[in-house]
C-alpha positions as CSV (number, residue, x, y, z in Angstrom):
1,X,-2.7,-21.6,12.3
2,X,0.9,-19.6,11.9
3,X,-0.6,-16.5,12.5
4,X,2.4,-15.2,15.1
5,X,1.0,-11.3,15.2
6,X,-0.7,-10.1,18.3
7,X,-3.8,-7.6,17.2
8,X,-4.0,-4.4,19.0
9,X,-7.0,-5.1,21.4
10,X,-8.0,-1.6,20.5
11,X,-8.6,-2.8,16.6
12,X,-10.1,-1.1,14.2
13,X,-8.1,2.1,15.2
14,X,-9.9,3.8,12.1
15,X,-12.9,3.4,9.8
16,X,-14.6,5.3,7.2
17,X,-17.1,6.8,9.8
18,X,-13.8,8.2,12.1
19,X,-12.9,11.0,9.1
20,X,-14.8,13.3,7.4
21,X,-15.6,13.1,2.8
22,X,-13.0,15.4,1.1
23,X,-15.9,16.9,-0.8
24,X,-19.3,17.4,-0.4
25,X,-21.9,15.2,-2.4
26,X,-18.8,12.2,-1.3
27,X,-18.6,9.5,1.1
28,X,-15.8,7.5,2.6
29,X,-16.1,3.8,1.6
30,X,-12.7,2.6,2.9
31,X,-9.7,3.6,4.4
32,X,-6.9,1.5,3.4
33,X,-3.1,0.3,4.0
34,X,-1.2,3.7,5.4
35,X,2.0,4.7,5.2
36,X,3.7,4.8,8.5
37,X,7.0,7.2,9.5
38,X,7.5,9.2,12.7
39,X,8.0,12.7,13.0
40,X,8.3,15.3,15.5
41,X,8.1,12.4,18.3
42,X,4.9,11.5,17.1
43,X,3.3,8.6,15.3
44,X,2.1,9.1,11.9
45,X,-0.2,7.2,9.3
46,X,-0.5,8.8,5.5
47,X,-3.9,6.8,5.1
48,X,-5.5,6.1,1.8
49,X,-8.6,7.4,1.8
50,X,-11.4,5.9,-0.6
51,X,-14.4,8.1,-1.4
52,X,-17.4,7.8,-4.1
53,X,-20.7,9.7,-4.1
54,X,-23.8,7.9,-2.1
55,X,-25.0,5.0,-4.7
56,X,-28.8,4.8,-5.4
57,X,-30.8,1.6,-6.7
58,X,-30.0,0.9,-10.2
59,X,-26.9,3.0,-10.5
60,X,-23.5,2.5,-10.2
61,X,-21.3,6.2,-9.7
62,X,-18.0,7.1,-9.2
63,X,-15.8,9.9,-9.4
64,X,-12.8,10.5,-11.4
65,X,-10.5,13.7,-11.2
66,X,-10.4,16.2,-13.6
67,X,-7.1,16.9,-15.5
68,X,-7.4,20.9,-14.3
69,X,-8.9,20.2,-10.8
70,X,-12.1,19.2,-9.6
71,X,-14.2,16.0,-9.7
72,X,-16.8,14.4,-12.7
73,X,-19.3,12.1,-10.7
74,X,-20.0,8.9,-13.9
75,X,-23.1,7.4,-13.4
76,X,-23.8,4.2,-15.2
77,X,-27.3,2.2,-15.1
78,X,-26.4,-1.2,-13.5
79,X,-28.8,-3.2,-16.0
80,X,-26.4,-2.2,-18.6
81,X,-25.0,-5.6,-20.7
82,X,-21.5,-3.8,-20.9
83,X,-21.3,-3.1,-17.9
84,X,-19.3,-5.5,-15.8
85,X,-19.4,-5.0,-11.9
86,X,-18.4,-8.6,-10.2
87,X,-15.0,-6.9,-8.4
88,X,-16.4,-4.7,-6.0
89,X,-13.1,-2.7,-6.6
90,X,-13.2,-2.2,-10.1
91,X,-15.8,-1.3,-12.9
92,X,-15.6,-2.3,-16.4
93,X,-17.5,-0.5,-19.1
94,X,-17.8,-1.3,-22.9
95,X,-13.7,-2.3,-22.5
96,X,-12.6,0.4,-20.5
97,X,-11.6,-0.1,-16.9
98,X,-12.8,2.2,-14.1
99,X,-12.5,2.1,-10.3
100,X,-15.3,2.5,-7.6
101,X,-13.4,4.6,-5.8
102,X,-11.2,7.4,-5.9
103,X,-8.2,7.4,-3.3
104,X,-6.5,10.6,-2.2
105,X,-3.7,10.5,1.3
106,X,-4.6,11.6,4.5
107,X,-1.9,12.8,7.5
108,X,-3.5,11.7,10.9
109,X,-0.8,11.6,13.8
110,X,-0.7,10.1,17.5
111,X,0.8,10.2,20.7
112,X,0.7,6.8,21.5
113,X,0.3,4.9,18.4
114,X,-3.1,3.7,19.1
115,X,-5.2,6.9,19.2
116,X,-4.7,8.9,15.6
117,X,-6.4,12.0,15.0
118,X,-6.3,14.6,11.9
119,X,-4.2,17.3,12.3
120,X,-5.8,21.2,11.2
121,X,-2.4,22.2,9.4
122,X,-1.3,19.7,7.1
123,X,-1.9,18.7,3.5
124,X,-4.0,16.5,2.1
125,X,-2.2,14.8,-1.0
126,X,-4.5,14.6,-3.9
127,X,-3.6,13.0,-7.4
128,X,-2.3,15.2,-9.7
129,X,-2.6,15.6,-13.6
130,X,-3.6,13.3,-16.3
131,X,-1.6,10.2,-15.0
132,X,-3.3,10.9,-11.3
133,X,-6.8,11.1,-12.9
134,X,-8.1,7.7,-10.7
135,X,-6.5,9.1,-7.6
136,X,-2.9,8.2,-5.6
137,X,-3.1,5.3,-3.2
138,X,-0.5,2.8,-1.4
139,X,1.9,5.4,-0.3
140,X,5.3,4.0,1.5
141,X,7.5,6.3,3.5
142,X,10.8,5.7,3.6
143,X,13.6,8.9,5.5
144,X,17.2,9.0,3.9
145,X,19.4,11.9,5.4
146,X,16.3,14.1,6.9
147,X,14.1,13.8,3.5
148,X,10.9,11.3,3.4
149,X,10.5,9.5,0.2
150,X,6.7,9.2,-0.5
151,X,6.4,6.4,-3.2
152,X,2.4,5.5,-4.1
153,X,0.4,4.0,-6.7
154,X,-0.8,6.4,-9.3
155,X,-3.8,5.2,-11.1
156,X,-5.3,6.6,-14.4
157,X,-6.8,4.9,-17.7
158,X,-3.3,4.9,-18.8
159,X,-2.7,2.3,-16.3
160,X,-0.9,1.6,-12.9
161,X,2.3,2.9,-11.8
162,X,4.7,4.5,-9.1
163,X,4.9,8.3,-8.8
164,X,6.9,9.7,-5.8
165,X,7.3,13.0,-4.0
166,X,9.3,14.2,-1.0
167,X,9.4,16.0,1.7
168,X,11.4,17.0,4.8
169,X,8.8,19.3,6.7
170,X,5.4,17.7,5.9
171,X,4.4,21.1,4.5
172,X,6.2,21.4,1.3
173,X,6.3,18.7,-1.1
174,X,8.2,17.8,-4.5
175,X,6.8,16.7,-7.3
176,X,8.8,14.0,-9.4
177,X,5.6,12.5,-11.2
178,X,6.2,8.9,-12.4
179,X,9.5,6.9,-11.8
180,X,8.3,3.6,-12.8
181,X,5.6,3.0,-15.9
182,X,2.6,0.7,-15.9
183,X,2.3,-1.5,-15.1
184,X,4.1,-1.4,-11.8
185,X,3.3,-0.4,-8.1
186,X,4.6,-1.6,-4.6
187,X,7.3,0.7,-4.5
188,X,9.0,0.6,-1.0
189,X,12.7,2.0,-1.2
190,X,15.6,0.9,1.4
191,X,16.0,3.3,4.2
192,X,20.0,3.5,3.6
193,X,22.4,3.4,0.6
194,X,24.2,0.2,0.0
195,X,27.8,0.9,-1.7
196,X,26.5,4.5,-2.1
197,X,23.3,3.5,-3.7
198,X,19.7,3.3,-3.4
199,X,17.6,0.3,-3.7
200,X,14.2,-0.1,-4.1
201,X,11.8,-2.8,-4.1
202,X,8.8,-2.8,-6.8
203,X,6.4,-5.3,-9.0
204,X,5.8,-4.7,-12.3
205,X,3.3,-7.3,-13.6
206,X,2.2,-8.9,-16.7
207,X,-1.2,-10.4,-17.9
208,X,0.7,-11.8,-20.7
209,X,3.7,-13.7,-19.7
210,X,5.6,-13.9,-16.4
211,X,3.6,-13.1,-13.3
212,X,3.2,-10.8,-10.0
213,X,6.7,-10.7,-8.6
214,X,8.5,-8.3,-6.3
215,X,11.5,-7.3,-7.9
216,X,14.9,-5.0,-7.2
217,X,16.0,-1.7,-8.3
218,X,18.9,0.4,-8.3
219,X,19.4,4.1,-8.8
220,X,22.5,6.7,-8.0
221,X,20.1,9.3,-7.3
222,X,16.8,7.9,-6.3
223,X,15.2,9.2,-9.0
224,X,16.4,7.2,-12.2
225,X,15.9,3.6,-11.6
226,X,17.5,0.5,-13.2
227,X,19.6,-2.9,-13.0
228,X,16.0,-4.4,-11.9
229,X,16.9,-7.9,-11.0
230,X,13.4,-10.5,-9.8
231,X,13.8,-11.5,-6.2
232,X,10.9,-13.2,-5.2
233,X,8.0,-15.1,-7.3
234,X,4.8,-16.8,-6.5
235,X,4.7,-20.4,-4.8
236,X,2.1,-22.6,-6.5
237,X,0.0,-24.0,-4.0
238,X,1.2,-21.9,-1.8
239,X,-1.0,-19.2,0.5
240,X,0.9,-16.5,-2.0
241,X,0.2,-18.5,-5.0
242,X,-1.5,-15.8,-6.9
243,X,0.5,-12.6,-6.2
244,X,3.6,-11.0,-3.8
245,X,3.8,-7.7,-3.9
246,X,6.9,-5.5,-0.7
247,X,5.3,-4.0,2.5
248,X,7.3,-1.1,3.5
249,X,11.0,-0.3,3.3
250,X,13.1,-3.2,4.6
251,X,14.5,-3.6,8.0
252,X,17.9,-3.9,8.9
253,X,18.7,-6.6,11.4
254,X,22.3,-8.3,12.3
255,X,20.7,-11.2,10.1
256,X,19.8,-9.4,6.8
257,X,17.4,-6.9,5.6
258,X,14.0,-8.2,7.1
259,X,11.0,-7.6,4.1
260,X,8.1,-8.0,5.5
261,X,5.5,-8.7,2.2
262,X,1.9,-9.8,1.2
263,X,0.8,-12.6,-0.7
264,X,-2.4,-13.4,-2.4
265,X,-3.8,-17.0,-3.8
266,X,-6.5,-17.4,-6.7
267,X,-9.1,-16.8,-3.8
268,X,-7.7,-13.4,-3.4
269,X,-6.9,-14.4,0.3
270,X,-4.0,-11.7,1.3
271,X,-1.5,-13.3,4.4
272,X,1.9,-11.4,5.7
273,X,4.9,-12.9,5.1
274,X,8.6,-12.6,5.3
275,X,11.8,-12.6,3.2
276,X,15.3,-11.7,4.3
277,X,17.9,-10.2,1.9
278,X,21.6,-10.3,2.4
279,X,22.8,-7.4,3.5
280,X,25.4,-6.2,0.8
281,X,23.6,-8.0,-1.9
282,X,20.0,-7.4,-1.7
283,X,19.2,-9.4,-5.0
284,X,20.2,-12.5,-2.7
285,X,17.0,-13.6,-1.0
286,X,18.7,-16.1,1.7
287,X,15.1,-16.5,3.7
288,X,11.5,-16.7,3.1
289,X,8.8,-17.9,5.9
290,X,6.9,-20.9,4.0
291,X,3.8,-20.1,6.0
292,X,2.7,-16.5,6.7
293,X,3.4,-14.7,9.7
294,X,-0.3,-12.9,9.7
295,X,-4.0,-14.3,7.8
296,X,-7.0,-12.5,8.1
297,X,-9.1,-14.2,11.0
298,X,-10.7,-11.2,13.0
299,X,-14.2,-10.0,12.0
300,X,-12.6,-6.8,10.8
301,X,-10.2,-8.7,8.3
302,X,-12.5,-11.2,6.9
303,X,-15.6,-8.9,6.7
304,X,-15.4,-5.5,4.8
305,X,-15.1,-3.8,1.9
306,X,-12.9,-6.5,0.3
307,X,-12.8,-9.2,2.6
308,X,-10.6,-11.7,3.8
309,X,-7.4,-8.9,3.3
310,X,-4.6,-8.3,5.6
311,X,-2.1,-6.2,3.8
312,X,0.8,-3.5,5.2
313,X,3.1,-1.0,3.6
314,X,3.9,0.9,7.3
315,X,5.7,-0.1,10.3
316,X,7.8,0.9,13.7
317,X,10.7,-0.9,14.9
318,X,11.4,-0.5,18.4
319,X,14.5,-2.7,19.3
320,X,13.0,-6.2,18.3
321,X,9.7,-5.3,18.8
322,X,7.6,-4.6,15.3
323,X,4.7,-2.6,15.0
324,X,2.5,-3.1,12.1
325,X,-0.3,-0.9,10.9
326,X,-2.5,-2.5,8.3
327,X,-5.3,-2.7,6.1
328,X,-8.4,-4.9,7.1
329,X,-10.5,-6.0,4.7
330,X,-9.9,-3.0,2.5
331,X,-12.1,-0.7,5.2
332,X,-10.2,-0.2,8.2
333,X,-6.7,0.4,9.4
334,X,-5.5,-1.3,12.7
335,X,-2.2,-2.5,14.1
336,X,-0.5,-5.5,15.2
337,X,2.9,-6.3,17.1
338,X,5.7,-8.9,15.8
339,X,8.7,-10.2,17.7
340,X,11.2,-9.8,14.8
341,X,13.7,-12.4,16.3
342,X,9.9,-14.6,15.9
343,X,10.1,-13.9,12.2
344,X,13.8,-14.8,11.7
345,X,13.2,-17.9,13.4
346,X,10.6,-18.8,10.8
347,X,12.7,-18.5,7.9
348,X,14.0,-21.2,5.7
């Protein structure tokens, strides 16, 4: 075991039954993976937020979002030869792919980091528009000179890819719709300029050819993204054989910029690991933990939803402690503490 996290004892902090359906005729089946920034000397978690209507014996339903507002509830008889239903996550009908679920962002704040509750006067974020239509979900937070950068996965039957909006109040958001196409997502952008410019982290993905790698980006604006250079690639036989995808935005440390990422194998087993970047040349990867840092071993992680997940895009650094909140078994969101000096010293 190289599990080197230490779970809050308080774990789950949420689950579906802690927040209350969206709509009516809805229920929560997950919460999932939440963006993490603080604000106003609070502690703050934009949760995904996974709802579908109540299912009944022989039917499969779920909702999708109307191009004008509103929600269509699909209801499909589960005897049906096309219909194909062996991912939990997603369903696939006469050749057209669907999810179970449809994922809007939640603000919830806390005190102390531990207890979270829903605040009466803030948003919710919804998807928005034909590209939205499956809902938003995944979102990173990342604050450059007072403005939070919300980068998330927008899903439609167009495919998967990263919209963004911002904010510097919470209230009032821009929209800048899509600034990477499907299929792409795991956006998590650097939390300073390097040389005046920003960087991003993402992994576009192919069925084809190549694989699911985390990759680099640069922009002079933050908006327009290019120079995309592959940093990191799947190890066969490895615990992140499968897939990689970025956590949140990097961490600087005297040592590099700390990523903290997930990995999948064929199993779709998701473990925490580590890379660290040079720090004026973040296409130079000059670390990666061989083992991960986190695996999911608590009931909470290897039963739920989608079991056997630990997966993160939000964290708190306080000096060289690191606090992670994460997904658990694609159902609840809890946290977990890292020494980062621990990490480094499991680099290679």
């Amino acid at each position: 075991m190289t599990d080197i996290s230490t779970r809050f004892a308080e774990n789950p902090l949420l689950a579906p039954k802690d927040l209350q359906p969206s709509h009516e005729g809805l229920e929560i089946a997950c919460l999932l993976n939440p963006g993490v920034f603080q604000f106003q000397g609070k502690t703050w978690l934009l949760v995904r937020v996974a709802e579908r209507p109540p299912q009944r014996d022989g039917y499969i339903s779920f909702p999708v979002l109307k191009d004008g507002g509103g929600i269509d509830i699909i209801g499909l008889p589960t005897a049906d030869p096309e219909l194909d239903l062996t991912d939990p996550r997603v369903i696939t009908y006469q050749g057209a792919d669907y999810l179970t679920t449809l994922s809007h962002l939640r603000l919830l704040c806390s005190l102390d980091g531990i207890r979270f509750y829903e605040p009466d006067d803030y948003p919710r974020l919804v998807g928005e528009g034909l590209l939205e239509t499956f809902g938003i979900e995944d979102c990173r937070v990342s604050l450059l000179d007072g403005r939070y950068y919300l980068t998330f996965t927008s899903v439609s039957p167009n495919g998967v890819a990263v919209g963004m909006r911002t904010t510097t109040d919470w209230q009032q958001f821009e929209t800048h719709g899509l600034i990477l196409p499907p299929h792409n997502k795991d956006c998590a952008i650097f939390e300073e300029r390097i040389d005046g410019r920003y960087y991003a982290l993402h992994r576009p993905s192919s069925v084809d050819l190549g694989g699911n790698y985390i990759w680099l980006a640069q922009s002079p604006d933050g908006l327009h993204w290019g120079q995309h250079q592959i940093i990191a690639r799947t190890r066969t036989g490895h615990w992140d054989s499968a897939r990689v995808g970025a956590g949140a935005a990097p961490i600087k440390t005297e040592a590099g910029w700390l990523e903290i990422y997930h990995g999948a194998d064929a199993q779709n087993r998701y473990c925490l690991g580590a890379l660290l970047l040079d720090m004026n040349d973040p296409s130079r990867v000059i670390g990666r933990t061989a083992d991960p840092i986190m695996e999911p071993s608590a009931p909470y992680e290897v039963s739920g939803f989608f079991g056997h997940v630990v997966f993160t895009n939000g964290h708190v650094v306080n000096g060289d402690e690191l606090t992670i909140y994460y997904g658990a078994a694609d159902e609840f969101v809890c946290g977990a503490r890292f020494s980062i000096n621990q990490i480094l010293s499991k680099l290679i």
